[in-house]
C-alpha positions in Angstrom: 3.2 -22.1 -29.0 3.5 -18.7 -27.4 3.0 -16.1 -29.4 4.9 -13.9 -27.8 7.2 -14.1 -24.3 8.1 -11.0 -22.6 11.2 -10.9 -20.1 10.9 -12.1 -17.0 12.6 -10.7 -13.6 16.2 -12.3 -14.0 16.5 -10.3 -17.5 16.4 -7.1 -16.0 19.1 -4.8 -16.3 19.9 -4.2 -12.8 19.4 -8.5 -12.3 21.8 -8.7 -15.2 24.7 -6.0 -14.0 24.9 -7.8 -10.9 25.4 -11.0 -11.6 28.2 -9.6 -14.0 29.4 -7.8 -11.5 29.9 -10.9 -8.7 30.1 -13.5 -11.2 31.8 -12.3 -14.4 35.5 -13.7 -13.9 36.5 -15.6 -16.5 32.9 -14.9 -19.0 32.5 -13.3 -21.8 28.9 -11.7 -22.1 26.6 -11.1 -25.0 23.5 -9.5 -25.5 21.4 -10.6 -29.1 18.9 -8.1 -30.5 16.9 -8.1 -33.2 13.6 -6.5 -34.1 11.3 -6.6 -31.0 13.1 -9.6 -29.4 16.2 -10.2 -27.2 18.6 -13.1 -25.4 21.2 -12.8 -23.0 23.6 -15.4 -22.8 27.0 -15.1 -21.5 30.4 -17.5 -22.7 32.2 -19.6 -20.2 35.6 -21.7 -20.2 38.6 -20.7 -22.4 39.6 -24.3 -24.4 36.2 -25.3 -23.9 33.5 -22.8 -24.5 29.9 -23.2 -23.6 27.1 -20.6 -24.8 24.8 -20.5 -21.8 22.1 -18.0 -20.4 23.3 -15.1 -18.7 23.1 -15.8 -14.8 22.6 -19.4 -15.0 23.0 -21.7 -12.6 21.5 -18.8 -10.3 18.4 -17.6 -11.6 15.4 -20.2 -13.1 14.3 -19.0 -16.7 15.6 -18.7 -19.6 17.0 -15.5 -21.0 14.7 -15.1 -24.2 12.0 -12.5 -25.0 10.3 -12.0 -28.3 7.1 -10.1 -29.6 5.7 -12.4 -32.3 6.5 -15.7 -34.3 8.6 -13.9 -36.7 10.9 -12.1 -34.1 11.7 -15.5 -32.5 12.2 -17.1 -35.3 14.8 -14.2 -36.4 16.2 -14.5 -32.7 16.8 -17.9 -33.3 18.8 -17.6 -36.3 21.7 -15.4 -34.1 21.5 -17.2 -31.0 22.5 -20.5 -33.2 24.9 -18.6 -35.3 26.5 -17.6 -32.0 26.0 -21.1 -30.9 28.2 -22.2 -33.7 31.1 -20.6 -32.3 31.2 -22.7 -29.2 31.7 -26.5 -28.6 28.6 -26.4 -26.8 25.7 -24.9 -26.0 23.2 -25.7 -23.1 20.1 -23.1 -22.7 18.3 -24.6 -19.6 14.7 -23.4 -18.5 12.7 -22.4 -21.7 8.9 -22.7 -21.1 8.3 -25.6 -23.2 5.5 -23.8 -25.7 8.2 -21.2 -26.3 9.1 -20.8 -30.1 13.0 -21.1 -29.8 11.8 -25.0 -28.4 10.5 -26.0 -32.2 12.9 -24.2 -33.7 15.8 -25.3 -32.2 14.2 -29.3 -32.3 13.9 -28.2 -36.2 17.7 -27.5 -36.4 18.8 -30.7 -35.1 19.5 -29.2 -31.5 19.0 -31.6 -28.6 15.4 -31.2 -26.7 14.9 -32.3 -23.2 13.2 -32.0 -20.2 14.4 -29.3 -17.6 12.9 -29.3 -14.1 9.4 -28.2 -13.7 8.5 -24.9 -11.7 5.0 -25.2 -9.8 2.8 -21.9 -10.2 -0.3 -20.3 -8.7 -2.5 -18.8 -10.6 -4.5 -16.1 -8.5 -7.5 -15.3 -8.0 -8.8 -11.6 -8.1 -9.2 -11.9 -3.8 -8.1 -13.8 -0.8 -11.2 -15.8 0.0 -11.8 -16.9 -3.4 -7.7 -18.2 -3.1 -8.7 -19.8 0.3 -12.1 -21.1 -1.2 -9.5 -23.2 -4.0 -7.2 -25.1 -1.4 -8.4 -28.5 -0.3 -9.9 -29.1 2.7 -7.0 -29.7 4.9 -4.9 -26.7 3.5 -7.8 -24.3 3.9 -8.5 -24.7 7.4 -4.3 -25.0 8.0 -4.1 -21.4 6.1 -6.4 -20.3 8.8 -6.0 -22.1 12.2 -1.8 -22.0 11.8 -1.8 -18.1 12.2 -4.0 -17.7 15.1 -1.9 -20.9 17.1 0.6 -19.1 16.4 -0.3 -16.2 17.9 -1.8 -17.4 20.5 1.5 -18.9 21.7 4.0 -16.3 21.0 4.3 -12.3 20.1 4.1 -12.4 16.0 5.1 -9.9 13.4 5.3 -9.9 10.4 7.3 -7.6 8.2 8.3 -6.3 4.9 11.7 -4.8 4.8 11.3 -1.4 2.8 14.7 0.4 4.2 18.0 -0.5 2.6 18.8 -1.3 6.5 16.1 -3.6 6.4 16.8 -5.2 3.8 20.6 -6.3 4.7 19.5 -7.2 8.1 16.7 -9.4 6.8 19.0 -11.2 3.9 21.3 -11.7 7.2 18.6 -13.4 9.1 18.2 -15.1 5.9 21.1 -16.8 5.4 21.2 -17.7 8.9 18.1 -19.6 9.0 18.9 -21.2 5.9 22.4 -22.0 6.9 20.7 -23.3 10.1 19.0 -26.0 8.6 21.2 -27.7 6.0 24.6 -27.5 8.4 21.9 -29.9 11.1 22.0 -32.0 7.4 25.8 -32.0 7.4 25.5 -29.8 4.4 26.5 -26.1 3.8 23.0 -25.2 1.4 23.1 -22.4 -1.3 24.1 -19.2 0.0 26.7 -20.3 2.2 29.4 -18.7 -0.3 30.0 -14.9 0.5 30.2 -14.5 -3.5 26.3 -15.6 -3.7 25.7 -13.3 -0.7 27.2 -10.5 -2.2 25.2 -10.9 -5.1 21.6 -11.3 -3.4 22.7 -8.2 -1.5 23.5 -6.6 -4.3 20.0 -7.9 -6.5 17.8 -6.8 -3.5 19.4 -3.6 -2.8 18.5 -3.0 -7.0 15.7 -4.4 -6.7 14.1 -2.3 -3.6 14.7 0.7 -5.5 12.7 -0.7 -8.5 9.6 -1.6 -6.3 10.4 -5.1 -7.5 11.5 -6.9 -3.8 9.0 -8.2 -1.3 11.6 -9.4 1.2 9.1 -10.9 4.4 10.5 -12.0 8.0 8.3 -13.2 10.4 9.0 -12.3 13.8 8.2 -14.7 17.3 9.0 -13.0 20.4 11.1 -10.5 18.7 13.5 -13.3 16.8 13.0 -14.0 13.0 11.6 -17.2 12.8 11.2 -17.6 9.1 12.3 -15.3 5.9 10.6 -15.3 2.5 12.8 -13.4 -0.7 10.4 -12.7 -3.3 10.4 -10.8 -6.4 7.4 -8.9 -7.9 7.8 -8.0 -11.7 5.3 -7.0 -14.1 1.9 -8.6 -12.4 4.0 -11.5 -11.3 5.3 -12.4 -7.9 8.4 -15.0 -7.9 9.2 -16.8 -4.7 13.3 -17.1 -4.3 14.5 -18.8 -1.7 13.6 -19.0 2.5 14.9 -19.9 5.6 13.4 -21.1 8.9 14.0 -21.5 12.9 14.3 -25.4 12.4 13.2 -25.2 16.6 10.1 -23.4 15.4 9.0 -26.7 12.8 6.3 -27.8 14.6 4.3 -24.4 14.4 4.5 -24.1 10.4 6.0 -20.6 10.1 6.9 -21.5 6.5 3.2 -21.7 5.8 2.0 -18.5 8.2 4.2 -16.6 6.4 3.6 -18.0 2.8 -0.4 -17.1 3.7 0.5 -13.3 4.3 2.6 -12.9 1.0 0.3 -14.7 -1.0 -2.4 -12.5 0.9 -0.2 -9.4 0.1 0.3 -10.6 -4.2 -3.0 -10.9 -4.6 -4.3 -7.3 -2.8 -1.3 -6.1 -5.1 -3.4 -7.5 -8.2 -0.6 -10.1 -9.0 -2.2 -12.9 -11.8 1.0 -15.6 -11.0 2.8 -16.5 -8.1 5.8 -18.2 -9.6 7.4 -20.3 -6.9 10.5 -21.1 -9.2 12.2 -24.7 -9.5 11.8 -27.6 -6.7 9.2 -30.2 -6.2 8.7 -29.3 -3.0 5.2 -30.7 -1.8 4.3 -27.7 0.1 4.0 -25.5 -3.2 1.8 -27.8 -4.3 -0.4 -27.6 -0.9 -0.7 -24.0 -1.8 -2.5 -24.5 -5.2 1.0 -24.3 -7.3 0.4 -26.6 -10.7 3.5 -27.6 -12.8 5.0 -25.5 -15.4 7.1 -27.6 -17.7 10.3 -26.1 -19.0 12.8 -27.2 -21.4 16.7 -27.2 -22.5 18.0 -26.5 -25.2 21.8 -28.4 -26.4 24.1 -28.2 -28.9 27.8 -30.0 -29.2 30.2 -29.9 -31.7 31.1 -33.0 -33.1 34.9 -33.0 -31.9 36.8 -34.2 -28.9 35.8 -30.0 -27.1 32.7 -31.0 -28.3 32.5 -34.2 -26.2 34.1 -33.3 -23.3 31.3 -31.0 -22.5 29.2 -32.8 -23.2 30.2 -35.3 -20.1 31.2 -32.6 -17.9 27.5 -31.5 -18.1 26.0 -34.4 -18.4 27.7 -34.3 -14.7 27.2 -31.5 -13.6 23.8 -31.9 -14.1 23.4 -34.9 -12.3 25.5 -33.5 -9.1 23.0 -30.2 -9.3 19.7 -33.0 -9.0 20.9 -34.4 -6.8 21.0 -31.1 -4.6 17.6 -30.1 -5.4 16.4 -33.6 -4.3 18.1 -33.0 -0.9 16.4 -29.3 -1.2 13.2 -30.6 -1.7 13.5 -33.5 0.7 14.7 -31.3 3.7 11.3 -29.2 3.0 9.2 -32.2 3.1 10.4 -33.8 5.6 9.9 -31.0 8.0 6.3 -29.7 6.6 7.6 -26.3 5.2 
């Protein structure tokens, strides 16, 4: 079991005021303290009420932080006595050796699996990273950057302006958009409420030294975007886009190799590439970390509804990461 579990980027203030801010209608929020440990979970529905982390649905981890066995365990005790005044609670994305995971097994919660995030662990420099990969990967990571530069004019850049910033999120969304409408789809951030909240995160965020917002450039037109995160040693990898035209020179991976470059010059330990098992992260030396949820419903006829309407809920939201994950196999990204 951990020991301890520090808070990760989505438990930030500014991460948590903005997601209040664009997606507080209609939630009622709640920060737990006790002694040298924290939650943040927020309330949703009026007749029905759910106790769920703060942001979720958005962000990928759990909103729990403790310093020792003692702390979580004292954590734990609020965080169900709140429970106790829902008619559910669902608390998705706990590492699976964190504390609250025995503890709440111990109370009669139910324990199941959530979906796994793949992570690299870095190395302390680039050639002992590219030394790691398998033999096809390693020569890719070097041959795909020079073909590509070969063909077209390549930049690649890392939007440090607030200007740059907005007009790289647009680029974004475009590229993203791009791809899943040629699916019949509308993708993610098609909504201009989850817009205004990545806006808002990496505007926060670039003030913080915390965003590592990457385009790359051919002939002067973004062909791919990267949003990353970079928060206490740790880089997190968000969400992209693509030029779907562009496929068949592997900009996802050209620009993948300079961030991942760029993490580990920084002194990063972790690139954290989030949920989806997509098989490129796994190409790039990522290695399952298992997560779990945490649920909780009342024994009355509240109770059960929610139970179904989750249940539901998370089915639909699978089924959306499969198409995720299959749109980035299919095209090599």
């Amino acid at each position: 079991m951990h020991e301890s579990l520090p808070l990760t980027i989505f438990q930030t203030r500014p991460y948590l005021l903005a997601y209040r801010r664009h997606f507080g209608a209609a939630k009622t929020f709640h920060r737990v303290r006790v002694d040298n440990a924290c939650a943040f979970l927020m309330t949703r529905g009026h007749t029905a009420k759910r106790l769920e982390w703060w942001g979720a649905g958005i962000h990928d981890i759990g909103g729990a932080a403790y310093a020792s066995p003692d702390s979580a365990g004292a954590l734990w005790r609020q965080v169900e006595a709140l429970a106790r005044d829902h008619h559910a609670a669902h608390l998705a994305q706990l590492p699976e050796q964190c504390q609250l995971v025995g503890l709440a097994q111990a109370a009669g919660w139910q324990v199941t699996d959530a979906e796994a995030c793949p992570v690299l662990e870095l190395p302390p420099t680039w050639d002992d990273y590219v030394g790691s990969l398998g033999k096809n990967m390693r020569e890719q990571i070097k041959r795909y950057p020079k073909r590509l530069e070969k063909e077209f004019r390549v930049t690649y850049h890392l939007a440090e302006t607030d200007a740059e910033v907005q007009q790289s999120l647009t680029d974004l969304f475009q590229l993203h958009g791009k791809r899943w409408r040629a699916r019949g789809q509308t993708g993610v951030l098609a909504t201009p409420r989850r817009q205004k909240l990545h806006r808002a995160v990496c505007a926060a965020f670039l003030k913080h030294g915390w965003l590592r917002l990457w385009t790359l450039r051919v002939d002067n037109r973004p062909a791919c975007v990267l949003l990353n995160y970079s928060h206490g040693g740790k880089y997190y990898f968000f969400i992209g886009g693509f030029e779907p035209e562009l496929m068949r020179w592997s900009v996802g991976t050209c620009l993948f190799a300079r961030v991942i470059r760029t993490a580990i010059e920084e002194g990063a330990t972790e690139f954290d590439f989030l949920r989806g098992e997509e098989e490129y992260k796994y190409r790039l030396g990522a290695i399952n970390r298992h997560y779990k949820t945490l649920s909780y419903y009342q024994d009355s006829p509240r109770g059960r509804l929610l139970q179904r309407r989750i249940q539901l809920e998370n089915y639909l939201m699978h089924r959306v990461y499969l198409a995720f994950s299959a749109a980035h196999q299919k095209k090599g990204q």
